[in-house]
C-alpha positions in Angstrom: 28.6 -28.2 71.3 29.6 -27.3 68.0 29.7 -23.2 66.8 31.5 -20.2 65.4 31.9 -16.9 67.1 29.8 -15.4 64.4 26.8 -16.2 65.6 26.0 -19.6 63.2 24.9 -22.8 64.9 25.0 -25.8 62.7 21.9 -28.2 62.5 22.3 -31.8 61.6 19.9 -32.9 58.8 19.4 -36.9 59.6 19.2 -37.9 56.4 20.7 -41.1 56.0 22.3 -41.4 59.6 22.7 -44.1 60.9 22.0 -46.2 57.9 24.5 -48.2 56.1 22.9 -47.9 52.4 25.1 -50.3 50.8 24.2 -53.1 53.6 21.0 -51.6 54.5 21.8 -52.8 57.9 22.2 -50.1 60.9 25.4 -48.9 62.4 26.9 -46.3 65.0 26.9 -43.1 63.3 29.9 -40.8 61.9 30.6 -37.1 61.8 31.3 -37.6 58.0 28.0 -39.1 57.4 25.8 -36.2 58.6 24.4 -33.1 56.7 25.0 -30.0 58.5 22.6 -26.8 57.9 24.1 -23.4 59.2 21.4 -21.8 61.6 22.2 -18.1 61.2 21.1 -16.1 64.6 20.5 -12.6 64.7 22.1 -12.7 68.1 24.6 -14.0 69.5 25.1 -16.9 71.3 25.6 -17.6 74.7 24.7 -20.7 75.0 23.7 -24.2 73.2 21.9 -27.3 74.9 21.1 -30.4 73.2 18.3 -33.2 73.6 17.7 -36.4 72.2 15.8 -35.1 69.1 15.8 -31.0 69.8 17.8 -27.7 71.1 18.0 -25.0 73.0 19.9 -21.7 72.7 20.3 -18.7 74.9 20.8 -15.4 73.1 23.3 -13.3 74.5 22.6 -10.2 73.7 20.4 -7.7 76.4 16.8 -9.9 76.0 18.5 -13.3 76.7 16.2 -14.8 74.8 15.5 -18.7 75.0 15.1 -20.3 71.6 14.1 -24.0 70.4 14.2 -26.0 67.3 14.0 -30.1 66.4 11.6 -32.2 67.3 8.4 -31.2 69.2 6.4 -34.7 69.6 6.5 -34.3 73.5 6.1 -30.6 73.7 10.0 -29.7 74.6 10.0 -27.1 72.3 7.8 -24.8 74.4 5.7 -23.6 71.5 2.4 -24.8 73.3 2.1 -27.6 70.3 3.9 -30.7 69.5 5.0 -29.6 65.8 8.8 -30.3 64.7 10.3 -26.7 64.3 13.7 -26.7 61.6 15.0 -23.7 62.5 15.6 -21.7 65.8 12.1 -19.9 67.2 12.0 -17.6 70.5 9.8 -19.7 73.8 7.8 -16.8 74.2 6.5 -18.1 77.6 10.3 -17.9 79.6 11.0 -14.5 81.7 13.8 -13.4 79.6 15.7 -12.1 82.8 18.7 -14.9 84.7 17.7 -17.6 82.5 19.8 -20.8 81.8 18.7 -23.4 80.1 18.9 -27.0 79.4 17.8 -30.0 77.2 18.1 -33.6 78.0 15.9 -36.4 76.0 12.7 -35.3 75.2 12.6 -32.7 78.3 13.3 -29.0 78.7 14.4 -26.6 81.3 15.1 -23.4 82.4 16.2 -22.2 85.7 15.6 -18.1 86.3 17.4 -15.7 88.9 15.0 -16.2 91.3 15.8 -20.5 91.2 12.4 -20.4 89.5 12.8 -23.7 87.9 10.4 -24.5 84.5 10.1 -27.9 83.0 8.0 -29.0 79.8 8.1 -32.0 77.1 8.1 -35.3 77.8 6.9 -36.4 81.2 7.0 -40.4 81.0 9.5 -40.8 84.3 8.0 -37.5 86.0 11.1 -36.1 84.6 9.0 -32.6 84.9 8.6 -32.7 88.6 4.6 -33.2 88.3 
């Protein structure tokens, strides 16, 4: 996880990153090749989970909030669509009470106080317990 204690995430722009442009061939990519946009959250940060193409963050503050950005093709954002989000939005569908959270691939998931566990996104190995 890279952040800052004040409350920035950064977001890689993939622009460019894993492509060699003077070969035009492909190769393993380098922290000095990528972009990096500062997310600025009005909250801070507890927590930060990364996927294969998205993110999750939980707020910190009283509301714990669950929010997602990246890619949305397989529904892992949460937003009830499949639309690529660039910045941070809240899941407004996640009890905002004991929540942690998790993204790995194209899959999401939260886990409440109650061991309430919710999956969403990509469901091509029954990764989502359905």
């Amino acid at each position: 996880m890279i952040g800052s204690l004040n409350g920035e995430v950064p977001s890689i722009n993939e622009e460019n990153l894993c492509k060699d442009n003077q070969r035009g061939s492909i190769r393993k990519p380098h922290l000095d090749m990528w972009n990096f946009d500062r997310i600025k959250f009005q909250v801070k940060v507890a927590k930060v989970s990364a996927g294969k193409n998205h993110c999750l963050a939980l707020g910190a503050d009283r509301a714990a909030r669950v929010y997602s950005w990246g890619a949305g093709s397989s529904g892992q954002l949460g937003h009830g669509d499949e639309q690529d989000v660039k910045y941070p939005r809240i899941i407004k569908e996640i009890p905002m009470e004991g929540v942690d959270i998790l993204a790995v691939g194209d899959t999401s998931v939260a886990l409440d106080s109650l061991n309430n566990l919710m999956t969403w996104g990509s469901n091509l190995y029954g990764e989502l317990g359905t």
